[in-house]
N, C-alpha and C positions, 0 to 999 in steps of 0.2 A: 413859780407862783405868780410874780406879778405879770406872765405872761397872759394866765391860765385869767387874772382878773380883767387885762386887758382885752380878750376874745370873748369874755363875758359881757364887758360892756358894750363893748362893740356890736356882739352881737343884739343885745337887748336895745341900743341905740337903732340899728338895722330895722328891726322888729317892729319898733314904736312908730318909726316912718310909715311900712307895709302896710300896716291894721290903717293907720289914716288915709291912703289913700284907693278912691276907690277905683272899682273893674270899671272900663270900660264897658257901655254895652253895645252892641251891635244889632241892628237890624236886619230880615231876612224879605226882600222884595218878591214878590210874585208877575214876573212879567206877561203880556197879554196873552199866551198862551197857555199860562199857568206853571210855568219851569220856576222852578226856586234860583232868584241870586241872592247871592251876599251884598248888600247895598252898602254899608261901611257903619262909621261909628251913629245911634239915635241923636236924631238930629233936634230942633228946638220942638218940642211938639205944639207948641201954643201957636205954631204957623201952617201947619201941617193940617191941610182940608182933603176930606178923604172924599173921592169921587162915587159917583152912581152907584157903581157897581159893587164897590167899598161897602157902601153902606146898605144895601141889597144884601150881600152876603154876611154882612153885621146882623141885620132881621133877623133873616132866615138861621142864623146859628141860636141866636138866642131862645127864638121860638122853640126851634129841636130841643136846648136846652130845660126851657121852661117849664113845657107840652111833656114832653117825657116824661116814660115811667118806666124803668129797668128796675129787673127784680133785684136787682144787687144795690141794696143802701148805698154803702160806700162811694157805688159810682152815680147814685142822684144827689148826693150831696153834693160831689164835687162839682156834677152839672149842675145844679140850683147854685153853689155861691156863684159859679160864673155868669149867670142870668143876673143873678142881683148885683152884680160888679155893674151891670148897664142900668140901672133902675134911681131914678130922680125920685125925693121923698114922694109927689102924687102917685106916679107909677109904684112905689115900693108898696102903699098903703095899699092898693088895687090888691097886687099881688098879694100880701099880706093877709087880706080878706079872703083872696081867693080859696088861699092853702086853708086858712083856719076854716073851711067849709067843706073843702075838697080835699083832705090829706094825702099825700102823693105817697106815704110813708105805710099809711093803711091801708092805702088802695094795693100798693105793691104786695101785699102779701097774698092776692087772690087773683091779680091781673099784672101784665103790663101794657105800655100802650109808648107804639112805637110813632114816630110823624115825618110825615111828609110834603115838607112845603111845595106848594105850587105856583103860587104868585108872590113876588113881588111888588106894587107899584105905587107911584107916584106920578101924580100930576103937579104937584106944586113945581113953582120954577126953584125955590129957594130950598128947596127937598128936604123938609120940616116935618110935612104929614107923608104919611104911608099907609097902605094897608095892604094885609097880610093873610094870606088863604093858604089853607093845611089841610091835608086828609090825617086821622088820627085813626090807628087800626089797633083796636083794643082784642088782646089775645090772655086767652085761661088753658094751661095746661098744652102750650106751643100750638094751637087754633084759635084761628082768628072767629073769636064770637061776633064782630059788628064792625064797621068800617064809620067812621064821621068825619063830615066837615066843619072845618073853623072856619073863622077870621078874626082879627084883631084890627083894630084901627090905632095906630101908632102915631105920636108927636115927638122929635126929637130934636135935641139941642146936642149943643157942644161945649163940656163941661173943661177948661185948662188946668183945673187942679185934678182933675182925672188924669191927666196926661203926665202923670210923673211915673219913673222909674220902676217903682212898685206896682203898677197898675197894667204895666204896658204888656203885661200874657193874656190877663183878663180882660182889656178893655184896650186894644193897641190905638183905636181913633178917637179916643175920649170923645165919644160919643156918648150921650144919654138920654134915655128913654124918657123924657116929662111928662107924659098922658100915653097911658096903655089901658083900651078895654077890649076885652076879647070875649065872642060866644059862638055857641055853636048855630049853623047854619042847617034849617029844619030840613036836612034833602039825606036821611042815612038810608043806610041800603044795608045789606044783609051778606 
């Protein structure tokens, strides 16, 4: 018996330690070729400056993110919260306004509308502002009824309470979008 209370505490002792301490996490690097390594444990992210290209490929996901419209709810939701994992309260309100005009939720039930970024760029040295060019191919019934072009003109900063733990699938370079306007570019085609 007093073994059976000793394995018990023990173990509940054990236990109490485990639950306190946390997983490590690890990062997964993409080197210049695009091959996946394992780069080791997340490192301080409040020092951690994501380059060009980084952040070119940040745009460009979010936009897909955004921009989209797959018939399947489930998977626009999950694409929308991760758009607004990047979104600064001016960009959010943008956004915000947009949806409450343009329902992605409504629209889906009669269309979707797939995208295809094209440009990326920037000219700033400090690579702040960007702008962003998409083709949007809007499809009823697996035909493409209309083809359009975007742009959006993007402001971004770098947010370090982004950069935590929690954050780091949605938004790995605590980057954030502070100023997003986007419209369509009068050149559709058919």
């Amino acid at each position: 018996m007093v073994l059976m209370i000793v394995l018990v505490v023990g173990f509940m002792a054990h236990l109490a330690v485990d639950l306190g301490r946390e997983v490590p996490v690890h990062v997964l690097q993409v080197d210049r070729f695009g091959r996946a390594l394992l780069h080791g444990p997340l490192p301080d992210l409040s020092e951690v400056v994501p380059s060009r290209f980084e952040i070119q490929y940040a745009l460009g996901e979010f936009i897909e993110r955004a921009r989209g419209v797959p018939t399947d709810r489930v998977a626009m939701e999950r694409e929308l919260t991760k758009a607004y994992a990047w979104l600064g309260p001016r960009a959010r309100a943008f956004a915000d306004d947009w949806y409450q005009h343009n329902n992605p939720y409504e629209r889906s039930d009669s269309e979707s509308v797939t995208v295809e970024v094209t440009t990326i760029l920037s000219e700033d040295p400090q690579l702040e502002r960007w702008t962003v060019e998409w083709e949007e191919a809007v499809r009823r019934g697996g035909t493409t009824v209309r083809t359009e072009q975007w742009r959006a003109l993007i402001t971004i900063g770098f947010d370090p309470d982004v950069r935590d733990r929690a954050q780091l699938f949605n938004n790995p370079w605590g980057i954030q979008i502070v100023h997003l306007d986007w419209s369509r570019k009068f050149t559709e085609t058919k």
